[in-house]
N, C-alpha and C positions, 0 to 999 in steps of 0.2 A: 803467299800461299800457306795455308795451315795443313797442316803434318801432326803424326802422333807418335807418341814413343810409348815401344811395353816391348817386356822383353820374356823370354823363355827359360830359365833357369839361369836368370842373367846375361843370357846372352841377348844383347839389344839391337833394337832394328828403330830408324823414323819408316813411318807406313805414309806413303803417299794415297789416297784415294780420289780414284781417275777412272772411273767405269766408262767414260765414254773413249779413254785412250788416247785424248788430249794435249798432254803433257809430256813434252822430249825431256827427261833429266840426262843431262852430260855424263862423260865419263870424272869430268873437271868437276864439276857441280856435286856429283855423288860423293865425290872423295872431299870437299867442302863440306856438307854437313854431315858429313861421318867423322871429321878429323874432330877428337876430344880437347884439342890445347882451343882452337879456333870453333869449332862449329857446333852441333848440337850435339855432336859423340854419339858413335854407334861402331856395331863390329857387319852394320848392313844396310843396305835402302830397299825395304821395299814398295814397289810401284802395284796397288791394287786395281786390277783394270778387267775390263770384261771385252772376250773377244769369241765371235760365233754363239751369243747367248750364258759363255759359260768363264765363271771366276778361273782371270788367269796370274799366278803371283810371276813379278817381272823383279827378280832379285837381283841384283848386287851386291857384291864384296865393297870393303870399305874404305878402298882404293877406283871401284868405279867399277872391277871385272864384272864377267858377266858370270856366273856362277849357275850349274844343272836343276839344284835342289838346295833347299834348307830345313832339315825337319825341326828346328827350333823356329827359325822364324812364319813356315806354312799353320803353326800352330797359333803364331801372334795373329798371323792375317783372320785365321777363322775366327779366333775372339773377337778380334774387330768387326766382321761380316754379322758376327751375330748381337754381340753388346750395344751396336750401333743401330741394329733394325734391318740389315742390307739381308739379310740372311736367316730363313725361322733356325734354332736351335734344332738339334739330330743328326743325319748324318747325311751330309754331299760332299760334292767335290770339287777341289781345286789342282788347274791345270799350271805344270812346268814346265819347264824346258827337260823334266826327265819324266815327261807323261802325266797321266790323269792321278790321282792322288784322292783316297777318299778319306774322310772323315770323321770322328764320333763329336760331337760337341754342345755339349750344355752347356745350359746357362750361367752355369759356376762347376767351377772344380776342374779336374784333370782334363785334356784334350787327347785321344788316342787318334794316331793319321796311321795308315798304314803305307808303308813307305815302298814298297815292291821287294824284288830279289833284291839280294843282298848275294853278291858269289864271290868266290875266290878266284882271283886274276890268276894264281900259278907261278909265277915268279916268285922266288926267292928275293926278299929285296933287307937291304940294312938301312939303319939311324943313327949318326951318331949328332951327339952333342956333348957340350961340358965334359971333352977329353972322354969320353965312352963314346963304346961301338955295340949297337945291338942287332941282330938277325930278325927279321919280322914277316910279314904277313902283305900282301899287295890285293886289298879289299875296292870292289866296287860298289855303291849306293847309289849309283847314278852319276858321282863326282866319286875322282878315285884318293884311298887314302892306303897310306903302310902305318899298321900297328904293331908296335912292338911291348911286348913284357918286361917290367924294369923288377927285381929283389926289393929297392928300396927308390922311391919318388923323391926322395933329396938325390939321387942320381943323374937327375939330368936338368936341375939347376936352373936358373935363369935363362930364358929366351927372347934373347933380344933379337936375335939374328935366325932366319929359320933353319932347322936341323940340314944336314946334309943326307941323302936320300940317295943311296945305288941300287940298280943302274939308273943315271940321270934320265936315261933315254927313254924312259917306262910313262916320263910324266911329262912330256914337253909343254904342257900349260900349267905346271906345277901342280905337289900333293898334298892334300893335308894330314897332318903326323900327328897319331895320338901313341901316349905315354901311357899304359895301362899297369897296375898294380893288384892283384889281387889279394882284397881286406877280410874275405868272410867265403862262408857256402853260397858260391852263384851270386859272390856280391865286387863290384871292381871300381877302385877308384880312376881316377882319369884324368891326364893332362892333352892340350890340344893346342898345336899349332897352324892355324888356316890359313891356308895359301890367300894373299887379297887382304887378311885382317890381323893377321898375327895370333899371336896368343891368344883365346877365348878365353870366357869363363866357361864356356862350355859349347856343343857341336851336337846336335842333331844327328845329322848323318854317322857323324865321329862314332856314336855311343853305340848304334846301328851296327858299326865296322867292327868294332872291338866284340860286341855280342859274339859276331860270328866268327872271330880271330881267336876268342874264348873255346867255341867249339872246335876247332882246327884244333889248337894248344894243348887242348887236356883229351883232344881223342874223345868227344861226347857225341852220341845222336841227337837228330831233329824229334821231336821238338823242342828247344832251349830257351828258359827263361832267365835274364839277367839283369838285377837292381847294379846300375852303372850311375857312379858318385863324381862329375868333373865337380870343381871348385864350384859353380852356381846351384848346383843342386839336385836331387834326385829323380832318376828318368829309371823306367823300367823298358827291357826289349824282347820281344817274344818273334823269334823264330821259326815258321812251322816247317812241315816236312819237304817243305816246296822251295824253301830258304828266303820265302816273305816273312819280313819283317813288322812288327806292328808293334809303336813308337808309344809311349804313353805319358806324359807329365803335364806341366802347370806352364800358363801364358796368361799376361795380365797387361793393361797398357795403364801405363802412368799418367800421361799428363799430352795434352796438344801443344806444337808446338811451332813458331812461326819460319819459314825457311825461306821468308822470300828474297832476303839478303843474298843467299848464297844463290839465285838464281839470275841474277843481273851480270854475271861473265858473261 
């Protein structure tokens, strides 16, 4: 089976394309061509499939979970839908498992999705790693994450292992943990640890959460705009009074690539 890899500010995905909804990928099989020592390397799978007439992205984490949303990788899929023919250029929608999702996208250049609310779960919640403890923010995008604000990002070190997160009991299918730094006016660098993948080079949703952990933080109204720097590269998030979010950066797909090896367990 041929597969494609492109990623969104680094953060990579293989796109399976399956409109007819054909194809069972495993939980085993997902975590095979996602593993980078052995398989094609990715931090996801996505399964491009159409169900009820209408594009549905069937993602996973790169362990096999099953995961709400991806605003990095919904933005791979619609490059694909459209650079491939499946899809005119402008603006429809793709269905998740955390709702309808619409889209801006041309032919070249940036991709804006707008992602839905984005709210503040209420809880109080901490992170600690690398011998530090920080007090954070417990965000929902659809998939829930705790952001916290670090002084200085050599503060929390290498992540081999994921943060520790209280109260445990807040996330019982685990949370993704982003490390936020603020570089400039309205401008925030970012680390990210995802539940399923580990470390990114960068999180969609992540960038989404911190936006709005931004306005909690410094006490700002709606509407908020914030240029958000993970290691892959620059996404901008826009806010409105409603606490929708709308997502905006770059998706490109690299090269096809053959998986049928990792299909035969």
């Amino acid at each position: 089976m041929i597969a494609t890899y492109g990623h969104g500010t680094e953060n990579d995905f293989v796109l399976v394309f399956d409109p007819e909804d054909m194809h069972s990928i495993t939980t085993a099989q997902t975590a095979a061509i996602c593993d980078r020592a052995k398989g094609v390397g990715a931090d996801g799978l996505i399964r491009i499939v159409k169900r009820d007439g209408k594009w549905f992205m069937d993602y996973r984490n790169a362990d096999g979970s099953l995961a709400e949303m991806c605003g990095n990788g919904i933005r791979v899929m619609a490059r694909y839908l459209v650079e491939r023919g499946h899809q005119p250029e402008g603006i429809f929608a793709i269905n998740t498992r955390d709702g309808m999702k619409h889209l801006r996208v041309p032919m070249s250049g940036d991709i804006s999705v707008n992602m839905g609310q984005v709210s503040d779960e209420g809880e109080a919640i901490t992170a600690a790693t690398n011998g530090h403890i920080w007090n954070g923010y417990n965000i929902s995008v659809g998939n829930p994450h705790a952001v916290v604000f670090v002084d200085d990002m050599s503060e929390v070190g290498p992540m081999n292992e994921p943060p520790v997160v209280r109260p445990r009991d807040l996330y019982p299918e685990g949370v993704n943990v982003e490390f936020a730094q603020v570089t400039g006016d309205r401008e925030i660098s970012m680390r990210v640890y995802e539940r399923g993948s580990g470390e990114t080079r960068s999180c969609g949703t992540g960038t989404c959460a911190v936006a709005l952990a931004a306005v909690l933080h410094f006490k700002e109204r709606l509407p908020s705009t914030w240029i958000i720097n993970p290691p892959g590269g620059r996404l901008e998030v826009s806010i409105d009074g409603h606490s929708n979010a709308t997502l905006i950066g770059p998706a490109v797909l690299i090269k096809d690539v053959d998986i049928t090896e990792f299909l035969v367990a």
